[in-house]
C-alpha distance (Angstrom), angle and dihedral (degrees) to the residues before:
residue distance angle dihedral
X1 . . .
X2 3.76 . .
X3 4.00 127.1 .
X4 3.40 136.1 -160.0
X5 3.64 138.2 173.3
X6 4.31 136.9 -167.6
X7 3.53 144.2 -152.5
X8 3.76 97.0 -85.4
X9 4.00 86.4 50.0
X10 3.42 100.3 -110.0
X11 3.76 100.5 149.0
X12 4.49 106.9 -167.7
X13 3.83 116.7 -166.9
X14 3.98 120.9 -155.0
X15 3.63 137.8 -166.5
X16 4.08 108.5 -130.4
X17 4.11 112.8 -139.6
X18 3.49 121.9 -171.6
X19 4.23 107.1 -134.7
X20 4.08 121.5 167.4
X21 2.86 116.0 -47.8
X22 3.87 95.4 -21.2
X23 4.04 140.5 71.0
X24 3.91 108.9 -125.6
X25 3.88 122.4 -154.0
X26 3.41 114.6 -142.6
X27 4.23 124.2 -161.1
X28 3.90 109.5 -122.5
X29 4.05 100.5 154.6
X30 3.85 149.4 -13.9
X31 3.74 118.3 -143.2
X32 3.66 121.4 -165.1
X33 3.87 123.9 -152.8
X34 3.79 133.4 170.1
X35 3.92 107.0 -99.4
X36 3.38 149.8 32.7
X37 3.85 112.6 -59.9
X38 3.73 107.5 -126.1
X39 4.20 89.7 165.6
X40 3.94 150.3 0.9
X41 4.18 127.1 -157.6
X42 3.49 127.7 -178.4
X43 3.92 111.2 -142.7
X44 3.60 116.8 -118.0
X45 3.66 94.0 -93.0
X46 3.30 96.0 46.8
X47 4.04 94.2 -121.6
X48 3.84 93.7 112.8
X49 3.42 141.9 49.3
X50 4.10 117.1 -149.0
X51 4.23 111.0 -148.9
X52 3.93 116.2 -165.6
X53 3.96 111.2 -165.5
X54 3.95 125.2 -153.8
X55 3.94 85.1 -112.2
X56 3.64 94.9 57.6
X57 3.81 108.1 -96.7
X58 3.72 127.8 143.0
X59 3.75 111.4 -151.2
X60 3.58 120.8 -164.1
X61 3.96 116.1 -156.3
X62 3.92 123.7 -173.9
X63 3.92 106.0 -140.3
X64 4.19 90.1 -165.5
X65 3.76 89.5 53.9
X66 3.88 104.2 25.9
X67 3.85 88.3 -131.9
């Protein structure tokens, strides 16, 4: 899975599949948080994703739930 998140905090997660010769991204989801996205972390597990924002907030977003 790969994350990644804009200035307008629109945060769009993506399924990675390997094809010939190629990787392929595939859209799953688009979160949207208030702020600027500055970061994104999965947790260990992979359960969670971890969103740092330009004005300091540290968002933490359940990927089983979607909450």
């Amino acid at each position: 899975m790969l994350a990644c998140g804009d200035l307008s905090g629109n945060i769009r997660l993506f399924s990675i599949q390997r094809k010939p010769q190629k990787l392929v991204a595939i859209p799953l989801t688009e979160i949207q948080v208030n702020g600027s996205i500055r970061t994104v972390a999965f947790s260990p597990n992979s359960k969670k994703l971890l969103v740092g924002t330009l004005d300091g907030q540290l968002i933490s977003w359940d990927l089983l739930t979607n909450e």
